[in-house]
Biopython code that builds the backbone (N, CA, C, O; Angstrom):
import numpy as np
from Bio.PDB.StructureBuilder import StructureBuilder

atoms = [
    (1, "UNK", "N", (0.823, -1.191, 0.000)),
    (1, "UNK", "CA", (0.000, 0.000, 0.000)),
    (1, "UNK", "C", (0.871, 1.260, 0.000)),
    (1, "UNK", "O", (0.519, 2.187, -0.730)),
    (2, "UNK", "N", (1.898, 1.375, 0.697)),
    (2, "UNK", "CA", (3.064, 2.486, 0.706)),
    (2, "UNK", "C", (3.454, 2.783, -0.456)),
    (2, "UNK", "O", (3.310, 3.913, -0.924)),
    (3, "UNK", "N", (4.088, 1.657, -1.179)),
    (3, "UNK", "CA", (4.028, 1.679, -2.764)),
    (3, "UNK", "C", (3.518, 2.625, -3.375)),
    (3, "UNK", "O", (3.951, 3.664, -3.872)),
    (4, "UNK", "N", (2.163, 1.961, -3.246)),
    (4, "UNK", "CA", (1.204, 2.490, -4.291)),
    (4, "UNK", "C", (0.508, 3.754, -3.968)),
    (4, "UNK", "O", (-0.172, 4.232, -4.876)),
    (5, "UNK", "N", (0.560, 4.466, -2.690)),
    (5, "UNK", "CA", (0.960, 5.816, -2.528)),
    (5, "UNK", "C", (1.875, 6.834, -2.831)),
    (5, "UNK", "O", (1.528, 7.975, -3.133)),
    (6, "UNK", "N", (3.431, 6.319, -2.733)),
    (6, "UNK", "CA", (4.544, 6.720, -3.290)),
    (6, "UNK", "C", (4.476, 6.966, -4.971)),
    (6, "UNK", "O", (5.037, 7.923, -5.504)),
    (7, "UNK", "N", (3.594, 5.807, -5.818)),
    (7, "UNK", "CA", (3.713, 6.309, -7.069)),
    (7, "UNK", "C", (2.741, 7.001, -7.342)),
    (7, "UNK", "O", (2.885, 7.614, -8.399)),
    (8, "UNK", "N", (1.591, 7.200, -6.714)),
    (8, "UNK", "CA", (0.622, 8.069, -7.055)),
    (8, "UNK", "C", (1.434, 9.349, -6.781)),
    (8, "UNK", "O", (1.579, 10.075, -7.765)),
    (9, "UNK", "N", (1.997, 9.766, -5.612)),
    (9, "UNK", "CA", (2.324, 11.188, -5.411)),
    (9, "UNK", "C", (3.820, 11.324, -6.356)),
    (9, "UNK", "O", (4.436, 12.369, -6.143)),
    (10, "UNK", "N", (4.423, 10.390, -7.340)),
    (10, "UNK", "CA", (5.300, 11.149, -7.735)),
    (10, "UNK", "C", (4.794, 11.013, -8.992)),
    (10, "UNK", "O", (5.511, 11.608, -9.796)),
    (11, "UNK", "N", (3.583, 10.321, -9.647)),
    (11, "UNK", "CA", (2.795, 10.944, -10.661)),
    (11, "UNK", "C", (2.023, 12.177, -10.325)),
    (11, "UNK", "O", (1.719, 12.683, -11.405)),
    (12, "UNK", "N", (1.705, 12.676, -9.647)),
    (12, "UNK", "CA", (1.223, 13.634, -9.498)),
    (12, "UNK", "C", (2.111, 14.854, -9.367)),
    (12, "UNK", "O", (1.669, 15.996, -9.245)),
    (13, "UNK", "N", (3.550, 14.494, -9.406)),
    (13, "UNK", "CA", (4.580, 15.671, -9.390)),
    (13, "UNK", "C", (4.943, 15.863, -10.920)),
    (13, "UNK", "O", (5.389, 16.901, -11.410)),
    (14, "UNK", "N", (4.703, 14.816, -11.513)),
    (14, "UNK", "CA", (5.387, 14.636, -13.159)),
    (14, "UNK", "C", (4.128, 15.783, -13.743)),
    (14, "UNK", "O", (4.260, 16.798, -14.428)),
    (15, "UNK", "N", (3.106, 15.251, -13.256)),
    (15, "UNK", "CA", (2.267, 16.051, -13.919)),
    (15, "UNK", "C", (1.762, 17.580, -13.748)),
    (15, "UNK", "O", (1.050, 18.316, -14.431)),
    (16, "UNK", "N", (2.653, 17.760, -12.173)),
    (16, "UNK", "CA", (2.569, 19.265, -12.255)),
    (16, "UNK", "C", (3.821, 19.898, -12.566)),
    (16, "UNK", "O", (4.029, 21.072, -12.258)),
    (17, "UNK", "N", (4.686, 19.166, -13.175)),
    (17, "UNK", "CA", (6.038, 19.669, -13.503)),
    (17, "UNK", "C", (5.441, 20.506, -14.931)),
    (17, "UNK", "O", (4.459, 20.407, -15.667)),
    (18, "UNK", "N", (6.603, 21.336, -14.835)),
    (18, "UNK", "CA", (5.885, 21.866, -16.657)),
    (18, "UNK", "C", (6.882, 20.832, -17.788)),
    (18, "UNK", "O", (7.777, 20.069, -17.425)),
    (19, "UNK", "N", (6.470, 21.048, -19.080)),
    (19, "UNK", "CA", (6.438, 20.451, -20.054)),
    (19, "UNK", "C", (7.370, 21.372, -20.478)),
    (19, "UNK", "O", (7.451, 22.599, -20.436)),
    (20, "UNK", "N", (8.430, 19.980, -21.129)),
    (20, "UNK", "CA", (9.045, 21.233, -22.651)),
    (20, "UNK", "C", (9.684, 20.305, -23.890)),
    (20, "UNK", "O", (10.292, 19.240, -23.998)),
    (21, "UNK", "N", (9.339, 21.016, -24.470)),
    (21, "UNK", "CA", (9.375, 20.416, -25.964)),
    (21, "UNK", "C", (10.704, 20.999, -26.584)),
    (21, "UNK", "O", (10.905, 22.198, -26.390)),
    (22, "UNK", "N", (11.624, 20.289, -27.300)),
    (22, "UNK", "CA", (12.324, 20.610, -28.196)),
    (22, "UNK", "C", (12.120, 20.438, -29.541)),
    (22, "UNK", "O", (11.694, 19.372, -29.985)),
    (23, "UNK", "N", (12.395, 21.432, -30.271)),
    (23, "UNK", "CA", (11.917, 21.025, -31.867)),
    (23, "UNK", "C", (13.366, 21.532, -32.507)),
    (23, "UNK", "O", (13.901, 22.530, -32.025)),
    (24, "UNK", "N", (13.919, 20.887, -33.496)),
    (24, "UNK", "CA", (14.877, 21.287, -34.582)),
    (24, "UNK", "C", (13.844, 21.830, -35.962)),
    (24, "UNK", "O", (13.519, 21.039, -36.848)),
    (25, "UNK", "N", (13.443, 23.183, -35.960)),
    (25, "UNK", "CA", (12.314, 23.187, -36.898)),
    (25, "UNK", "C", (12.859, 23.819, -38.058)),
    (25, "UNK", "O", (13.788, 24.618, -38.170)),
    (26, "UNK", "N", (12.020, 23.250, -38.978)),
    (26, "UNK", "CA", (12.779, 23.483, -40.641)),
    (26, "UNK", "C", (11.038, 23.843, -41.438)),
    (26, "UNK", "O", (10.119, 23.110, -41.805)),
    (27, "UNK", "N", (11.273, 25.476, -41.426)),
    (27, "UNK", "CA", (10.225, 25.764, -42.891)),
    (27, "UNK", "C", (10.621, 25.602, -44.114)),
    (27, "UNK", "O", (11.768, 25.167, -44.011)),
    (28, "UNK", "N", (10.379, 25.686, -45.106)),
    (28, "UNK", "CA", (10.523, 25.686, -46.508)),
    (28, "UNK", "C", (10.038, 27.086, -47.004)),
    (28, "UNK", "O", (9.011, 27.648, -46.624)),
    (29, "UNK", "N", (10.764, 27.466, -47.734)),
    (29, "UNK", "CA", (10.478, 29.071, -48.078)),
    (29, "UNK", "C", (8.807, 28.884, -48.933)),
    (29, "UNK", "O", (8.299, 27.902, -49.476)),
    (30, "UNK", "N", (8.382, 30.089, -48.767)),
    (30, "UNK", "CA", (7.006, 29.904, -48.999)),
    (30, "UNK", "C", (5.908, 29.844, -48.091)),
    (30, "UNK", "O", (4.878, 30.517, -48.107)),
    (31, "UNK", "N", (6.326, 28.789, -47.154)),
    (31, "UNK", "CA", (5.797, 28.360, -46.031)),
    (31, "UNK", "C", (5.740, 29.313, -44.475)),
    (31, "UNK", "O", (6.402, 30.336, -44.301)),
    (32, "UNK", "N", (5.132, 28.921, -43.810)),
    (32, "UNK", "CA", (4.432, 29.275, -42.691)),
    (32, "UNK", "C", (4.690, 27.980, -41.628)),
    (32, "UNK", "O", (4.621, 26.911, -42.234)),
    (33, "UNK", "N", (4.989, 27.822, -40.089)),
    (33, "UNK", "CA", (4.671, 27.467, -39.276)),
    (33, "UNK", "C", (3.521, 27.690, -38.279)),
    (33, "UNK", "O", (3.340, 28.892, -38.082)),
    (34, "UNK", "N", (2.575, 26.774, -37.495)),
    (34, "UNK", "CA", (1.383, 27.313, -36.511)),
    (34, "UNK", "C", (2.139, 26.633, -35.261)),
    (34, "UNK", "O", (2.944, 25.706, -35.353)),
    (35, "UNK", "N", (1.919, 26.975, -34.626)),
    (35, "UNK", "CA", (1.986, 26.262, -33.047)),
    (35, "UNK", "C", (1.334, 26.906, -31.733)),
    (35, "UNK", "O", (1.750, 27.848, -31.058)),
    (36, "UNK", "N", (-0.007, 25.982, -31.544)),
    (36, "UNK", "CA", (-0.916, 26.516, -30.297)),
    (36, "UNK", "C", (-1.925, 27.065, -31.062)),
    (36, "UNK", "O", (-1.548, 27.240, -32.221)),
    (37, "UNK", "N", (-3.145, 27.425, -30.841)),
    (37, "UNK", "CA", (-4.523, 27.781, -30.715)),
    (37, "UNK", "C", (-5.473, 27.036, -29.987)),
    (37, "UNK", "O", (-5.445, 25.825, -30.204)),
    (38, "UNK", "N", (-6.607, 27.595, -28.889)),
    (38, "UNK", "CA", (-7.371, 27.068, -28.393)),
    (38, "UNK", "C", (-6.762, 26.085, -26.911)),
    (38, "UNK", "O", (-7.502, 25.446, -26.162)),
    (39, "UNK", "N", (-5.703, 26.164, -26.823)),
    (39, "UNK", "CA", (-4.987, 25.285, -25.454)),
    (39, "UNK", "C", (-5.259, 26.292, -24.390)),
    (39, "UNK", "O", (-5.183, 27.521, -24.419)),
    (40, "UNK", "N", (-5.661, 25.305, -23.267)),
    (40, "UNK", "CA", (-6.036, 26.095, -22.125)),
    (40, "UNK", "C", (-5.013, 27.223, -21.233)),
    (40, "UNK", "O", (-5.402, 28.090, -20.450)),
    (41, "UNK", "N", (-3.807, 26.948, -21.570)),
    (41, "UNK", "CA", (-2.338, 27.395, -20.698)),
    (41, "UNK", "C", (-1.442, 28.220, -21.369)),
    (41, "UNK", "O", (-1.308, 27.944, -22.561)),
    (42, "UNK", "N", (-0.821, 29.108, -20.965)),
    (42, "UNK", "CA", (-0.060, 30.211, -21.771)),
    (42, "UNK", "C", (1.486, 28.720, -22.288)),
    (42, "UNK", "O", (1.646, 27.572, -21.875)),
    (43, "UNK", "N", (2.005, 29.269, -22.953)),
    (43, "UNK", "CA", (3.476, 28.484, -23.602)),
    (43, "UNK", "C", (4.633, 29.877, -23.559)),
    (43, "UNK", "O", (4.394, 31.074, -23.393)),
    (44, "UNK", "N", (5.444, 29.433, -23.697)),
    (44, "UNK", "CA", (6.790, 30.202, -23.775)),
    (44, "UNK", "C", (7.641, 29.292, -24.862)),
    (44, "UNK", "O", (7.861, 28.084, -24.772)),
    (45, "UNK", "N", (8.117, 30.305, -26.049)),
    (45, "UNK", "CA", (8.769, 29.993, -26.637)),
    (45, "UNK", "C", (10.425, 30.522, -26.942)),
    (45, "UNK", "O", (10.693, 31.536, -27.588)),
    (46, "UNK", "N", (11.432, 29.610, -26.332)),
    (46, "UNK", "CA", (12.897, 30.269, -26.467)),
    (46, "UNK", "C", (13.632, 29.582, -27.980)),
    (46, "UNK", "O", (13.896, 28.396, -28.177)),
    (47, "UNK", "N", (13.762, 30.291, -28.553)),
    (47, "UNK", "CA", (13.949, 30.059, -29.916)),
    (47, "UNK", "C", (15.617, 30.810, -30.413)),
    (47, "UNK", "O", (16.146, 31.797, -29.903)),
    (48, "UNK", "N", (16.219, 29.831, -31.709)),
    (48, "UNK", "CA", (17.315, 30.076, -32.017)),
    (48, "UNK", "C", (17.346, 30.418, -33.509)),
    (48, "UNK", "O", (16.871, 29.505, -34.184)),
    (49, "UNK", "N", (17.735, 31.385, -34.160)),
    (49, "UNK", "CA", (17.475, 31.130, -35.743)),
    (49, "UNK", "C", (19.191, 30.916, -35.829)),
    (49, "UNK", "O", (20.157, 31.589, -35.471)),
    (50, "UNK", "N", (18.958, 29.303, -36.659)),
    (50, "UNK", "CA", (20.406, 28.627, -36.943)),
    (50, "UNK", "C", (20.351, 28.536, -38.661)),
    (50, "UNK", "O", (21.297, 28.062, -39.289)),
    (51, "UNK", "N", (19.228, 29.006, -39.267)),
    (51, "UNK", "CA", (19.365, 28.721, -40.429)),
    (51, "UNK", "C", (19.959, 30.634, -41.677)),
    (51, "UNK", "O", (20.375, 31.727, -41.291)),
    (52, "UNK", "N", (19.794, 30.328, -42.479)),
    (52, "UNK", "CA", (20.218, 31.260, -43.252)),
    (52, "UNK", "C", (19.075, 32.928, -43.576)),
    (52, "UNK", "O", (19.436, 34.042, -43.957)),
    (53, "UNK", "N", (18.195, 32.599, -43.352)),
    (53, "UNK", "CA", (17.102, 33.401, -43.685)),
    (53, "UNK", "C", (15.891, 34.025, -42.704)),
    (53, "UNK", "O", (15.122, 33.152, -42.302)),
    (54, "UNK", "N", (15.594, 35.383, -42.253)),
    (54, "UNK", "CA", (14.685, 35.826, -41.492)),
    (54, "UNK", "C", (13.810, 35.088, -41.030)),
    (54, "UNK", "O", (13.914, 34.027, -41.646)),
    (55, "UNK", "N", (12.816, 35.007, -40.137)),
    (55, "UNK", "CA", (11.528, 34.164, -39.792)),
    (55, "UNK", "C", (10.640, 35.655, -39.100)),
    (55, "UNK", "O", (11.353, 36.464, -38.506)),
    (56, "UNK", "N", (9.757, 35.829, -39.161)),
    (56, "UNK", "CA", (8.583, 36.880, -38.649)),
    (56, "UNK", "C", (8.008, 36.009, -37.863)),
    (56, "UNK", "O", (8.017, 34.795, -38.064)),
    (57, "UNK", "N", (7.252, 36.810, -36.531)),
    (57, "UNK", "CA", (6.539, 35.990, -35.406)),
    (57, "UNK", "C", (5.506, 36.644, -35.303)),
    (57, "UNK", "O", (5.487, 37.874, -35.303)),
    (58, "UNK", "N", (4.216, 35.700, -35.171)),
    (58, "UNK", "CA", (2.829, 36.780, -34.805)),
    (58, "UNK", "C", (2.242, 35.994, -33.865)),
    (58, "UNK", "O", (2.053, 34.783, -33.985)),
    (59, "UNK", "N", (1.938, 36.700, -32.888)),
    (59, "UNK", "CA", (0.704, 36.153, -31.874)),
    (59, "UNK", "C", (-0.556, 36.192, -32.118)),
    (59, "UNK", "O", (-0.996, 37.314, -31.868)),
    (60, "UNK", "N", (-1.631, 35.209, -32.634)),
    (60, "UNK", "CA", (-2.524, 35.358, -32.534)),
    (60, "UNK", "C", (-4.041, 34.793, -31.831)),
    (60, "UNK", "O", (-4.860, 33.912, -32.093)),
    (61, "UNK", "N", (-3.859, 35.932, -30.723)),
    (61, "UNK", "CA", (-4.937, 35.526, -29.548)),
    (61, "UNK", "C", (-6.119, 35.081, -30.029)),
    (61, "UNK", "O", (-6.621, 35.375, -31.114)),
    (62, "UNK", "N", (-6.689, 34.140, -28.932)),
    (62, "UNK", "CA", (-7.840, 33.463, -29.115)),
    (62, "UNK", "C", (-9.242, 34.326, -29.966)),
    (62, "UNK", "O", (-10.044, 33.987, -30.837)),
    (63, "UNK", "N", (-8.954, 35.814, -29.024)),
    (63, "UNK", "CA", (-9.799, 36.912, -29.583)),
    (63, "UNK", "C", (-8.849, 37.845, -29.701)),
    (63, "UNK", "O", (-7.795, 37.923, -29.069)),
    (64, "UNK", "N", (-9.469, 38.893, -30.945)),
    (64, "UNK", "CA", (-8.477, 40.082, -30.949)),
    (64, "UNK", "C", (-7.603, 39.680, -32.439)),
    (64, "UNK", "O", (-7.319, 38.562, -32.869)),
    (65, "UNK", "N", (-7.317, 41.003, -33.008)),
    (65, "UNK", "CA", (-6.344, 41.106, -33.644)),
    (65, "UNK", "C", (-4.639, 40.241, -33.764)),
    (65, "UNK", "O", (-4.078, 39.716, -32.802)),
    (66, "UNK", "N", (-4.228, 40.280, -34.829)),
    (66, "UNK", "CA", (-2.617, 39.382, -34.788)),
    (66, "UNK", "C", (-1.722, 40.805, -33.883)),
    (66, "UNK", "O", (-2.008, 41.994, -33.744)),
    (67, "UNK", "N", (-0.940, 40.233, -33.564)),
    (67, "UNK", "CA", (0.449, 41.007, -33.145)),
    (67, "UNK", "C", (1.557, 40.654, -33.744)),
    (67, "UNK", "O", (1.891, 39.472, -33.671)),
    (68, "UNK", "N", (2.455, 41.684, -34.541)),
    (68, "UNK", "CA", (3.425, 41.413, -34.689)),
    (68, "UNK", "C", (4.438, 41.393, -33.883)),
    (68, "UNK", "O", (4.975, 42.481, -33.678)),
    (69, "UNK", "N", (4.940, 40.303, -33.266)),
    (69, "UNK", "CA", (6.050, 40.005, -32.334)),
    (69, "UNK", "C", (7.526, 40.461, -32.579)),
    (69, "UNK", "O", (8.188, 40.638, -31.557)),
    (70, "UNK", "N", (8.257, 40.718, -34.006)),
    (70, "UNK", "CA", (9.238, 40.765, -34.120)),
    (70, "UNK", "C", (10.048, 40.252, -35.526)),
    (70, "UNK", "O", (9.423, 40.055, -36.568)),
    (71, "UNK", "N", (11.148, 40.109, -35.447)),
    (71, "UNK", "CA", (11.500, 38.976, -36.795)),
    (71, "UNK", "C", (12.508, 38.713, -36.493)),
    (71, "UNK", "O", (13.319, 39.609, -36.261)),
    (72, "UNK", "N", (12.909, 37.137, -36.358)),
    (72, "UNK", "CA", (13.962, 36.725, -35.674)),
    (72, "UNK", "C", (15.291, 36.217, -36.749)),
    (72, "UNK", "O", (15.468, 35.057, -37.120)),
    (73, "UNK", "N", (16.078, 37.316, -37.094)),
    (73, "UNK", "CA", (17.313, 36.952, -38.051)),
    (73, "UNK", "C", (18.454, 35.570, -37.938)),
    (73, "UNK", "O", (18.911, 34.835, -37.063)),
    (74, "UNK", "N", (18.530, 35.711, -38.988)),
    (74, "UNK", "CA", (19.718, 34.668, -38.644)),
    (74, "UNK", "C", (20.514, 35.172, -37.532)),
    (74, "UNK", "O", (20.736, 36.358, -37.290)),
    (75, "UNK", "N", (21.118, 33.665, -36.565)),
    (75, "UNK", "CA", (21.848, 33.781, -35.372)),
    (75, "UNK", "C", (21.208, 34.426, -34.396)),
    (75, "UNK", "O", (21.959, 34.523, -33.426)),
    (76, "UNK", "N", (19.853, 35.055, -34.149)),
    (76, "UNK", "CA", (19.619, 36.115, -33.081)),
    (76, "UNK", "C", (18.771, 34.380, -32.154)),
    (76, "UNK", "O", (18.611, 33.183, -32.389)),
    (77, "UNK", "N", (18.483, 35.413, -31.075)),
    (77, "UNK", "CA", (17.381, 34.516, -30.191)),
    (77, "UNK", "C", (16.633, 35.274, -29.889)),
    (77, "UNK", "O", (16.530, 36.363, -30.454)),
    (78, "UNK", "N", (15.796, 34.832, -28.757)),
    (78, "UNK", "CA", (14.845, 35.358, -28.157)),
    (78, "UNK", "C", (13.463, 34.268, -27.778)),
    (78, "UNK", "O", (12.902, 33.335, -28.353)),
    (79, "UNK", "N", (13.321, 34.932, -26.588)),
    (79, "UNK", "CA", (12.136, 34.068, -25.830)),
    (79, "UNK", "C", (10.739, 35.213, -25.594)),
    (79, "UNK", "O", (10.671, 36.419, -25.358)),
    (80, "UNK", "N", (9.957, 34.367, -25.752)),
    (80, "UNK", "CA", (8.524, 34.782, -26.412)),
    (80, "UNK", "C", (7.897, 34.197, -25.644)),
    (80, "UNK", "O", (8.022, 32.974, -25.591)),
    (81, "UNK", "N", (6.773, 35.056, -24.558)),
    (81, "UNK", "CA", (5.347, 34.112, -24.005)),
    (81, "UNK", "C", (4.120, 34.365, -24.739)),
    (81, "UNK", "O", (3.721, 35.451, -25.161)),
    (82, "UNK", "N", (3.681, 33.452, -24.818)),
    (82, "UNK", "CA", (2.317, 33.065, -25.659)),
    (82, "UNK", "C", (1.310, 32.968, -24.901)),
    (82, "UNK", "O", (1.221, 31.964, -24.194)),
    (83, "UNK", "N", (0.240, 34.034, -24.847)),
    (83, "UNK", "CA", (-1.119, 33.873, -23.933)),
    (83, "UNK", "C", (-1.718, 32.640, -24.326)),
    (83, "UNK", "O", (-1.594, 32.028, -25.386)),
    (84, "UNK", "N", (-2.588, 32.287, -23.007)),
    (84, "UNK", "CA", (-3.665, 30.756, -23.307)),
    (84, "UNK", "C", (-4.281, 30.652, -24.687)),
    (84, "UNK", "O", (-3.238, 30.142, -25.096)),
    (85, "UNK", "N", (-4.900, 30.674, -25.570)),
    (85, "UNK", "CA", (-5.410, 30.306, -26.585)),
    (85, "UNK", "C", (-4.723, 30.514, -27.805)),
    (85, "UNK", "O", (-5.031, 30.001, -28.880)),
    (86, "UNK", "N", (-3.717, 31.339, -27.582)),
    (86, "UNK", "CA", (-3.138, 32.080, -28.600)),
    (86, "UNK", "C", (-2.203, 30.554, -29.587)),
    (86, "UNK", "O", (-1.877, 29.431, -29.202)),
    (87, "UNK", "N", (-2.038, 31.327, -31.049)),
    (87, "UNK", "CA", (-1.341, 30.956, -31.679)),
    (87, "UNK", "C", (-0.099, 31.698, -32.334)),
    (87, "UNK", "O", (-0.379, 32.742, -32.923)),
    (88, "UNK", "N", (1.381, 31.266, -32.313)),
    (88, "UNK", "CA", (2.299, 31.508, -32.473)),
    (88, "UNK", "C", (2.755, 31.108, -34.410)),
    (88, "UNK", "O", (3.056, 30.033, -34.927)),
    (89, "UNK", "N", (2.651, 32.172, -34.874)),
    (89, "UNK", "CA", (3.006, 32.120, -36.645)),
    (89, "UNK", "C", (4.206, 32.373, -36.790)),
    (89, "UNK", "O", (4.445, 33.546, -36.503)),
    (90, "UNK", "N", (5.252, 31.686, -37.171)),
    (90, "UNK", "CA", (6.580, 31.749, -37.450)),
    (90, "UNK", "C", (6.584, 31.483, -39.200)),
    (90, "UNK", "O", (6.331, 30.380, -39.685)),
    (91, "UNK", "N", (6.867, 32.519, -39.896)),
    (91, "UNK", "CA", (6.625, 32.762, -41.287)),
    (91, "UNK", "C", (8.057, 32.661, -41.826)),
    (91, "UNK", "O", (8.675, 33.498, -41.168)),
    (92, "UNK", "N", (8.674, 32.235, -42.446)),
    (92, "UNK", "CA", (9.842, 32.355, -43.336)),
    (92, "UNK", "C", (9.548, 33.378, -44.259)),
    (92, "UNK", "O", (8.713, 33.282, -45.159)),
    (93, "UNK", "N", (10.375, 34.536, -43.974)),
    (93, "UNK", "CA", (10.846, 35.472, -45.256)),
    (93, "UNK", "C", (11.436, 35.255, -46.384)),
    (93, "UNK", "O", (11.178, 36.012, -47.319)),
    (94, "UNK", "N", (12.291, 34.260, -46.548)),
    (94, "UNK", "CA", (13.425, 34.358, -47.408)),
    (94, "UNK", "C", (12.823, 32.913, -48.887)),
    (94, "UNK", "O", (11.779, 32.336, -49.192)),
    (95, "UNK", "N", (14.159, 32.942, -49.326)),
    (95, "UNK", "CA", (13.443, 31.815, -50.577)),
    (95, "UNK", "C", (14.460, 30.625, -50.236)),
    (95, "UNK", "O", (14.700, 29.632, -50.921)),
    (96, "UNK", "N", (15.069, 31.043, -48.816)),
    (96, "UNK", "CA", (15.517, 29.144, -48.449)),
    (96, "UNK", "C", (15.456, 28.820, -47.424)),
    (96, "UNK", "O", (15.533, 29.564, -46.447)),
    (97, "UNK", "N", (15.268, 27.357, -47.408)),
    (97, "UNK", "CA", (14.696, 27.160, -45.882)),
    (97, "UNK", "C", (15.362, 27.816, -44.827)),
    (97, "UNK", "O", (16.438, 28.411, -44.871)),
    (98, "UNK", "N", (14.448, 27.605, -43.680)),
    (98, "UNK", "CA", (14.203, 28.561, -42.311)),
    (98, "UNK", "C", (14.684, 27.160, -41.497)),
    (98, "UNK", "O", (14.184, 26.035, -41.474)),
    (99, "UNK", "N", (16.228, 27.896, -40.648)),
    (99, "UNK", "CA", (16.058, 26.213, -39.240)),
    (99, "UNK", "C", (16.156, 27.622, -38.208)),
    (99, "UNK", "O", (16.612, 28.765, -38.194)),
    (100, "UNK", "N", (15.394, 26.664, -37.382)),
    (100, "UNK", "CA", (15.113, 27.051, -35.970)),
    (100, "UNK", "C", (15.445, 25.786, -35.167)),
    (100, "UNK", "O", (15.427, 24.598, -35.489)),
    (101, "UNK", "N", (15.808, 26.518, -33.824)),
    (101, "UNK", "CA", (16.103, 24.865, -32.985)),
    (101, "UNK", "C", (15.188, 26.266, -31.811)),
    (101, "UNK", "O", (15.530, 27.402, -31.481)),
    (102, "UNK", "N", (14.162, 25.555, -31.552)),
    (102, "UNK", "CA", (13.072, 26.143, -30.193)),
    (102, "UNK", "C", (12.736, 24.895, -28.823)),
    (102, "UNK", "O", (12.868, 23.686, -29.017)),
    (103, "UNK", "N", (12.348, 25.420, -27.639)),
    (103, "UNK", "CA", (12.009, 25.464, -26.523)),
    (103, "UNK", "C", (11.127, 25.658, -26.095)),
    (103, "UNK", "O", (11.034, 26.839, -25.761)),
    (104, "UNK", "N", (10.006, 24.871, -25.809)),
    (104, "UNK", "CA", (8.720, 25.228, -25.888)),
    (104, "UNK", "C", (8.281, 24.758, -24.433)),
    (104, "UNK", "O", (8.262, 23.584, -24.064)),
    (105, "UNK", "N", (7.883, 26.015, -23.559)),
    (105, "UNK", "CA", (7.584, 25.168, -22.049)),
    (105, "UNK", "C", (6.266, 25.897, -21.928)),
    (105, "UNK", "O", (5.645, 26.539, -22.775)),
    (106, "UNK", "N", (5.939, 25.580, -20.397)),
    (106, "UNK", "CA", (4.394, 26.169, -20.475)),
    (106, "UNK", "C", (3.196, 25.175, -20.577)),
    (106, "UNK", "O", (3.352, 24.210, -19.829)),
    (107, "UNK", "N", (2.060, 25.152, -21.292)),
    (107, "UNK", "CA", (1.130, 24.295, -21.810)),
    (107, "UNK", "C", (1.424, 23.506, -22.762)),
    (107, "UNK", "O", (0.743, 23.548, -23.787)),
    (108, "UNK", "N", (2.159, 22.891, -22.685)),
    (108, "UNK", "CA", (2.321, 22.190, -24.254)),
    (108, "UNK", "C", (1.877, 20.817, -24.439)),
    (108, "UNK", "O", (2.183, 20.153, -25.429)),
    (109, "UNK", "N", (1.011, 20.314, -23.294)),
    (109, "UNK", "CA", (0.138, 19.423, -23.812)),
    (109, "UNK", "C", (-0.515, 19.204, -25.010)),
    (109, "UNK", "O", (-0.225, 18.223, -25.696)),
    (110, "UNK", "N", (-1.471, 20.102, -25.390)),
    (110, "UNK", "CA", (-2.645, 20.222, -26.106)),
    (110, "UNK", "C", (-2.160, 21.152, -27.528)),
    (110, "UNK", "O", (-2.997, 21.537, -28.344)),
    (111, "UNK", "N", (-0.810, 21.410, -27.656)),
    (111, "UNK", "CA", (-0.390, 22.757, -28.460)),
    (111, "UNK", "C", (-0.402, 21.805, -30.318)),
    (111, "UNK", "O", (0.041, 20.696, -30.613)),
    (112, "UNK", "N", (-0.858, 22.489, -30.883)),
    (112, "UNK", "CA", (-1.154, 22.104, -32.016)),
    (112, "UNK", "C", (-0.094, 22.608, -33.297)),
    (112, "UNK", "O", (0.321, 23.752, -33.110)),
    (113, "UNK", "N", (0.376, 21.999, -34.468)),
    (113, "UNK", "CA", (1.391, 21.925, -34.889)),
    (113, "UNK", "C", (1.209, 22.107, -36.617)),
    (113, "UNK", "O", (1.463, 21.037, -37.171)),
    (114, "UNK", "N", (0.938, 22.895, -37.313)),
    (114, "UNK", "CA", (0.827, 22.412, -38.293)),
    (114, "UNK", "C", (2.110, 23.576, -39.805)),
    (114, "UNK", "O", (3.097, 24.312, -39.807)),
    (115, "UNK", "N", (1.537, 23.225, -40.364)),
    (115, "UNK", "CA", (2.436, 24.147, -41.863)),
    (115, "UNK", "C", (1.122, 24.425, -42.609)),
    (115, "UNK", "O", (0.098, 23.742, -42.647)),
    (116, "UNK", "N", (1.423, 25.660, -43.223)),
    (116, "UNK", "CA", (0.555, 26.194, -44.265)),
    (116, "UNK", "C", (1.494, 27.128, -44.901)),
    (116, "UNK", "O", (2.516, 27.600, -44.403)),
    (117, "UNK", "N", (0.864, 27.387, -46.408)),
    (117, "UNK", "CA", (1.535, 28.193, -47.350)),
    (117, "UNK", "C", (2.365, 29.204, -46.862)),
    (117, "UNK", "O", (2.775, 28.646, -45.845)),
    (118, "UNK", "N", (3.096, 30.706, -46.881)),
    (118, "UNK", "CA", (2.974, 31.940, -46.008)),
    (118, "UNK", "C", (2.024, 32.642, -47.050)),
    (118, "UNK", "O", (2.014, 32.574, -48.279)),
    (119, "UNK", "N", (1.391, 33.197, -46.347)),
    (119, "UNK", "CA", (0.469, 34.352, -47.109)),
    (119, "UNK", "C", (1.274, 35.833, -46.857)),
    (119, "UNK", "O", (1.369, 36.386, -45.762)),
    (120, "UNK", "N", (1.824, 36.334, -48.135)),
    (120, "UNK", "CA", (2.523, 37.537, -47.742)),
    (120, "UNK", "C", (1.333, 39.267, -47.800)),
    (120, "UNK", "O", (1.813, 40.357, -47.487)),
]
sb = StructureBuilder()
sb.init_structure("model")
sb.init_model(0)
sb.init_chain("A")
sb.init_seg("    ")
for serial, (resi, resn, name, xyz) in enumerate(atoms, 1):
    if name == "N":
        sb.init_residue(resn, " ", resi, " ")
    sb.init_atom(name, np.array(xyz, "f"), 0.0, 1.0, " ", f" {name:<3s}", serial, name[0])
structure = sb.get_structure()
């Protein structure tokens, strides 16, 4: 029975630990990254641009208008918090691929992942 108390309470620590995700992320010029909309928990994103070409960042809250966050050049960093519902648009500027190596803590259970065209 001690046991099986002991693993309940150190599942219950795993699960209030926060989450973090590593991604080595690669756009394709043209393209667009999404990550997050509709998740209950803010995210933080610490991000590296390792590749050759600009990336633009927009926040866009659950409600409300986009924000332009910035544009993260080759070699720069920077860490970014992301309100609860919000979605994070990482757009490639350039006409060759985009690497990013990011850090994603916060909510990242439920955070959603996809690629679409960039719409300039």
């Amino acid at each position: 029975m001690k046991n099986l108390l002991l693993a309940a309470l150190a599942s219950l620590s795993l699960a209030a630990a926060p989450a973090t995700l590593h991604s080595h992320l690669l756009i394709d010029a043209g393209k667009q990254f999404l990550l997050g909309g509709g998740q209950p928990g803010a995210f933080t994103v610490q991000g590296r641009n390792v590749g050759p070409v600009p990336v633009a960042v927009r926040e866009e809250p659950r409600t409300g208008p986009a924000i332009g966050r910035g544009t993260l050049a080759p070699g720069a960093t920077a860490r970014l918090k992301f309100a609860a519902g919000s979605t994070a648009r990482l757009i490639n500027l350039g006409t060759k691929q985009a690497v990013l190596e990011l850090d994603v803590t916060g909510d990242t259970g439920q955070l959603r992942m996809t690629y679409e065209p960039a719409q300039r």
